[in-house]
N, C-alpha and C positions, 0 to 999 in steps of 0.2 A: 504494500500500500504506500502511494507518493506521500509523502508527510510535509509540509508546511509550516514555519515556525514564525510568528511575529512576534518579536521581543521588542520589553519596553524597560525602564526604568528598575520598575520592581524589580525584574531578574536580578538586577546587580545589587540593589535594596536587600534582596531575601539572602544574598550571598555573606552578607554584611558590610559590604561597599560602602562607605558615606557618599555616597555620589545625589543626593537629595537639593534640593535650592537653598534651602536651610540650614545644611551641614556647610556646603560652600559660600553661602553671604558672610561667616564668618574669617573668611578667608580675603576678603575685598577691601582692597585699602581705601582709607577716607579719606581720599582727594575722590577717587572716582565714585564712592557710597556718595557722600557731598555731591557731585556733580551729578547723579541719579537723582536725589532727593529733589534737589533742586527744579530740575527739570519734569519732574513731578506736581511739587508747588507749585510751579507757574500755569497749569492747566488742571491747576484747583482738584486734582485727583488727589482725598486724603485715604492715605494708609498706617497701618499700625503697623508696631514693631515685629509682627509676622506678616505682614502683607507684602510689603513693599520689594520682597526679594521677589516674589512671582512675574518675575520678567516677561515671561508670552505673554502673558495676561495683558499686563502694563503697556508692552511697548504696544500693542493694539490699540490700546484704549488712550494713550498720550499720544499716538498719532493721527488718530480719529477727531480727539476734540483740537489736535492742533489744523485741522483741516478745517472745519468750523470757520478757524478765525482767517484762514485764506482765503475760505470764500467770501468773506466777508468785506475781505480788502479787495479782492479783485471787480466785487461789485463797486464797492465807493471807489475804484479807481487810483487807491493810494499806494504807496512805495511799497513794492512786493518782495522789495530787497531784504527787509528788513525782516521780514517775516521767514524767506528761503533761510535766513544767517541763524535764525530761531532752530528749524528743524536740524541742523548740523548741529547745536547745541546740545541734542537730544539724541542723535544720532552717534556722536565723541563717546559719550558714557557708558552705550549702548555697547559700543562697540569693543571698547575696554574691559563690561565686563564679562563679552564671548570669548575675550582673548585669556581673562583671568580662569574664566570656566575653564580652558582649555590644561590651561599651567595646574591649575587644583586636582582634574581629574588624572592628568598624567602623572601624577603622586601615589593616587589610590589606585591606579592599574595598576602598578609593582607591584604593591601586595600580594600576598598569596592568599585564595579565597578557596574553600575545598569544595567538590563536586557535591553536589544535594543529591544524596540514591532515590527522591522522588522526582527528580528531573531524568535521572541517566534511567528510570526505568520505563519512560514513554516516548524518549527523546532517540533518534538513530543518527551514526558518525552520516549516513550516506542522504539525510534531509536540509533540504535547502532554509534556506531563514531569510527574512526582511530586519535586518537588526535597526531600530532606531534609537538605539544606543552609539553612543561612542568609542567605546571600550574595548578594549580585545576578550572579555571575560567568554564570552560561548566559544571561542574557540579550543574550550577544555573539553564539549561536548561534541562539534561536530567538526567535520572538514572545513578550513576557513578558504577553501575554493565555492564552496557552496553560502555562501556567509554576502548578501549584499545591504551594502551598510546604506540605509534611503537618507540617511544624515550627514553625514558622511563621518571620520573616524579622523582619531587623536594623531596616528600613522600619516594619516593624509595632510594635515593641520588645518584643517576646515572644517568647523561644523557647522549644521542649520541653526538656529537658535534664532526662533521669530514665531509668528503666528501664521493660518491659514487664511486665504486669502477670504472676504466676504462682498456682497454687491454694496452695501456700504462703502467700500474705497472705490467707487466706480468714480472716474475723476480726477482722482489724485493724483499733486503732482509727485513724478518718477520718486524727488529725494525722498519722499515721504515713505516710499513704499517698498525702500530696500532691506524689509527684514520681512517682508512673504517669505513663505517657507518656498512658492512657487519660483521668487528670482533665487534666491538661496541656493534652489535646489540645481535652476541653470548655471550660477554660477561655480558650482561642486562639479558639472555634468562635466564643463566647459575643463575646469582644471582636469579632471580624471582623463579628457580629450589630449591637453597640451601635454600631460606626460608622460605620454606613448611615442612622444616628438622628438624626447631627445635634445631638450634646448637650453642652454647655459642660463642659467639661474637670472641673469638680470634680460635675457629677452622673455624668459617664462614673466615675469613679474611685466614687460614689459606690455605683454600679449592680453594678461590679467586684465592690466589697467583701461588696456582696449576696449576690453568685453563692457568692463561698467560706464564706458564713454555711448555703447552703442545698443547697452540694455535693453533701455526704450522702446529702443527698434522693433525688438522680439516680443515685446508685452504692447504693441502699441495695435494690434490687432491687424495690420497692413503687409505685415513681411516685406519680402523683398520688392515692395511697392513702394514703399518709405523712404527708399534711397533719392537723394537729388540726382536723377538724370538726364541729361538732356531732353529739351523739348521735344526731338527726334525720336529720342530712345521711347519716351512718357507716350507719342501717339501711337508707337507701333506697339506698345506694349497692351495701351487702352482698347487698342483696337481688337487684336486677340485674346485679350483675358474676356472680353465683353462675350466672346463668340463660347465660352464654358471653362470654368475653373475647375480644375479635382477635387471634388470633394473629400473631407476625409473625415471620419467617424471622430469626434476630440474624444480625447482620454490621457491619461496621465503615465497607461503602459502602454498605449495603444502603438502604432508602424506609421514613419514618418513621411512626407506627403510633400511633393510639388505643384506650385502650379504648369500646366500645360502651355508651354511657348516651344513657339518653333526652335529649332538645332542654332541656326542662324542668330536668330535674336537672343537666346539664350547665352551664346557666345559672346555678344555686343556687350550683353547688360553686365557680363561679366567679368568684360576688361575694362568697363567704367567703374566698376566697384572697386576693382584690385588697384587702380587711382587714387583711390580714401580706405582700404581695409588692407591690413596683408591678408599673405594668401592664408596662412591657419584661421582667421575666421571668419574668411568668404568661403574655406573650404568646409569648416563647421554650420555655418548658418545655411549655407546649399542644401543639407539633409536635412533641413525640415523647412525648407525655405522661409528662411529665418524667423520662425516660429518658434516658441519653448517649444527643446525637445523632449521627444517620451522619455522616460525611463526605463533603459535597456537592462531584463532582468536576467536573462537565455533562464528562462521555466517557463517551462509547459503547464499554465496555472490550468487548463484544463486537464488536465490527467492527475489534478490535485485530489486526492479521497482525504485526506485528513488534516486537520488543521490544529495546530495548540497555541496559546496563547498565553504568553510567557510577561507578565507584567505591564502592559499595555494599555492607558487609560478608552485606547479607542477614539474618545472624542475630540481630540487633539488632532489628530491625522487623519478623522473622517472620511474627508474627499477620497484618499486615498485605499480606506480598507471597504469603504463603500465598492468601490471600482475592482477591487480582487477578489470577492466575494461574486461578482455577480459574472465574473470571468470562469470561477473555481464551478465549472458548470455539471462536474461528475463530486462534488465533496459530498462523504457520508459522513464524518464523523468531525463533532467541533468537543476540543478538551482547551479549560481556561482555568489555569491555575490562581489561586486565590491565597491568603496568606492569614495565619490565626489572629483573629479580631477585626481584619476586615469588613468594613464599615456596609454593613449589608444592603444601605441605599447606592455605594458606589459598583458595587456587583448586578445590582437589577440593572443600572443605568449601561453597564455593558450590553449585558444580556438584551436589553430592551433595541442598543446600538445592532445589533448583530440581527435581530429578528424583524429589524427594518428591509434584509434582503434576505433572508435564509429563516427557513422554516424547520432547521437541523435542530435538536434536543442537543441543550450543551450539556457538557458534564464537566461539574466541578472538579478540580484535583487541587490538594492541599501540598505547598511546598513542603 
């Protein structure tokens, strides 16, 4: 039976990991707690001395009501400068403490954590996992070839650390919206892409900086339409996209999509591009025409029968377990591990997640 593993947090929780938001706030130096707090007060979001570390939470909700006051200026007309200089204030702290998360947990991964014989007894070395973890810790359990990290890992030095995306930020501008977990996860896709390259450390960084100048581009709903190109290029383009575009099914594991231009034109648009892009990310943004790309997982989620769920609050990555669930179109069997004194409102709210697309009987398993 193919087995399935989605790990979350808890795993490393149940191992004894301090890997928790709680355990590491204490670890955040107060220039940048300071400059969090701060940034905080200023859009009148009050938190208590256990709140304020809940970072997804926050940075959602502080850049939400920071959007408020942009719209606000952008109607009166008033200096919009001052406002863009606001969200970078916000974004500095932010960002310092994904980097501090990074230095705390790379601490408690040395550690030695021992195998749980209620894991290694449902768990197989030959099953794949969606780890949104950081950590290398499952890789005591199974093959770390079958191991893909949807967050990305400590190893790689990028992680996700943001919120999911909602039609509430429909509007927003770009700076505000660079802690989606969806640009996050481009930008993870994008490095995972450059280092199969083979590129000396300051053109990799160079290549990086690229991608966040032309972000936009891929989130802006237009793809490779976006580009300034000549008058020339823009009718011949107009003219044959108008006559049928490829459609392609959206999803987030889904097969990546062109649109339909002749050989010839295709050519053209492509040596104006390589004008304003290098070639690594005209040659990147071409396989989805420069669209966010899927998430390349090589699993056969249909041939999936069994699924466990390994500390995963679920609703945090919805969009996304939504979308494997309804792919897993042969799954018999769902096991979701829970842990003594788990809060029995936060176990339905799974279970309830889960019976939104799957009509499977879960079974509990106690770590």
């Amino acid at each position: 039976m193919s087995q399935l593993i989605i790990v979350g947090n808890g795993f490393d929780l149940a191992h004894g990991m301090n890997s928790s938001f709680g355990s590491f706030s204490n670890s955040i130096s107060s220039n940048t707690k300071n400059q969090w707090l701060l940034a905080l007060k200023k859009r009148y979001i009050d938190t208590g001395y256990d709140t304020w570390y809940n970072f997804e939470i926050l940075i959602e909700e502080i850049t939400r009501k920071w959007f408020v006051d942009y719209f606000d200026i952008v109607v009166k007309k008033e200096d919009i400068n001052i406002i863009i200089e606001e969200i970078n204030s916000i974004n500095t702290p932010y960002s310092q403490i994904a980097k501090a998360l990074m230095d705390y947990l790379a601490k408690e991964d040395k550690q030695y954590y021992k195998k749980l014989d209620s894991i290694s007894k449902v768990i197989r070395e030959d099953s794949y996992a969606l780890n949104f973890n950081y950590t290398k810790l499952l890789k005591q359990y199974i093959n770390s070839k079958n191991i893909h990290y949807l967050h990305g890992s400590l190893e790689e030095e990028f992680i996700v650390l943001g919120y999911k995306y909602s039609p509430r930020h429909k509007g927003m501008p770009f700076e505000a919206r660079l802690f989606e977990k969806e640009i996050l996860r481009e930008v993870l896709n994008y490095r995972r892409y450059l280092s199969n390259k083979d590129l000396k450390d300051d053109i990799f960084q160079s290549r990086m900086n690229e991608l966040y100048e032309n972000l936009h581009t891929m989130f802006s709903g237009l793809g490779s339409i976006w580009f300034d190109y000549p008058e020339e290029l823009d009718n011949k383009m107009m003219d044959e996209t108008s006559n049928g575009v490829t459609k392609a099914t959206y999803g987030y594991f889904g097969i990546p999509f062109k649109t339909k231009l002749s050989p010839n034109l295709d050519r053209e648009m492509r040596k104006e591009r390589l004008q304003k892009i290098s070639l690594e990310l005209n040659d990147y943004g071409e396989k989805n025409d420069f669209k966010p790309q899927p998430i390349k997982l090589n699993i056969e989620l249909d041939k999936i029968e069994e699924l466990l769920i390994l500390g995963h609050s679920l609703e945090a990555d919805l969009e996304l377990i939504d979308e494997l669930l309804y792919k897993m179109v042969n799954l018999r069997a769902i096991k979701m591990f829970v842990y003594d004194g788990e809060n029995e409102k936060s176990i339905d709210e799974k279970i309830k997640t889960i019976n939104k697309v799957s009509d499977i009987a879960i079974e509990l398993v106690s770590y």
